[in-house]
C-alpha positions in Angstrom: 6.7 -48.3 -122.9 10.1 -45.8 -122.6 12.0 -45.2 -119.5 13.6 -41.7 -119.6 17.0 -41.5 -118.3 16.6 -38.7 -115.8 20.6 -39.2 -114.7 23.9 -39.3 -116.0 23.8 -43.2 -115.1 25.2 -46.5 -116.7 23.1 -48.8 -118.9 23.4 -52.4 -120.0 21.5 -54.3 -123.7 21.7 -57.4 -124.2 21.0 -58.6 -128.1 21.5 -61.8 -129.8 22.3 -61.3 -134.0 22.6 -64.3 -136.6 26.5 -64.8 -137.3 27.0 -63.0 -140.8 29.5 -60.7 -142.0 28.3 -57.2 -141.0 25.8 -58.2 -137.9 27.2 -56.6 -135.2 28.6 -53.8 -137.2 24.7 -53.0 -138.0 24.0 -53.6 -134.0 26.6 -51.3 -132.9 25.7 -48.6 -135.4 22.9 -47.6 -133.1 25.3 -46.7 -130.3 27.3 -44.5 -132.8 24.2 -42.7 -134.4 23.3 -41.6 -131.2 26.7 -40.9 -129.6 26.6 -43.2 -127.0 30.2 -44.4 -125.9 30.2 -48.3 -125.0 32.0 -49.3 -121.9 32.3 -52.5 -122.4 31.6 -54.7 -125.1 31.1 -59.0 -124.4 29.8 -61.9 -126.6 28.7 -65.7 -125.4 27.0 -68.6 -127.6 23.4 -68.0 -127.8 21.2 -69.4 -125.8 18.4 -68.7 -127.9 17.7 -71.5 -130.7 17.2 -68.8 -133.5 20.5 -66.7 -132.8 24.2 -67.4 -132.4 25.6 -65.1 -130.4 24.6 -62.8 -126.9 25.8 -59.3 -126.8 26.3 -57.7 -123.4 26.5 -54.2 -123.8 27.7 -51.7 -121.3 27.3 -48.4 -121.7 27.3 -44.2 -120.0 24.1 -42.4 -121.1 23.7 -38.6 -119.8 20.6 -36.7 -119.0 17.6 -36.5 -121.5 20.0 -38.1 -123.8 17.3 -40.7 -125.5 14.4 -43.0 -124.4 15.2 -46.5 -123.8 12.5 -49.0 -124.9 12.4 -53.1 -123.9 11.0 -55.0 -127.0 10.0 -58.6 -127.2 8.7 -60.4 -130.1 8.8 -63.7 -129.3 12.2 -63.5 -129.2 15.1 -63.2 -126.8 14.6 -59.4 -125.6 16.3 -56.6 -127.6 16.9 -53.5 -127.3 15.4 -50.4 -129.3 16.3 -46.8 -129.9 13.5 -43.5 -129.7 14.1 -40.3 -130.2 
């Protein structure tokens, strides 16, 4: 299910990533391929066994910019991009 963002409006994501070199590099590359500017940007210990860190993400999306999809897999919820 997508939500279309109908309104120049601010968004939040939350993701958790693994702790390697690169992770949130790859995370945030997302926001840059669809030139979306982050707002603010804040990390906490996981609180999900699998992952080690939380990513709070804020960010400013304008009209009919992209389609904002909730994902879960059995996992902590994350965040995913459609065009």
């Amino acid at each position: 299910m997508g939500v279309v963002i109908s309104a120049n409006c601010n968004q939040m994501a939350i993701f958790s990533i693994k702790d390697r070199v690169g992770a949130l590099d790859a995370a945030l590359q997302v926001f840059k391929d669809h030139g979306v500017s982050l707002t603010r940007i804040e990390s906490r210990p996981s609180t999900t066994p699998d992952y080690d860190y939380d990513f709070y993400v804020d960010f400013k999306v304008r009209a009919g910019g992209f389609r904002w999809r909730r994902r879960t897999g059995g996992r902590a919820a994350a965040g995913g991009w459609a065009t």
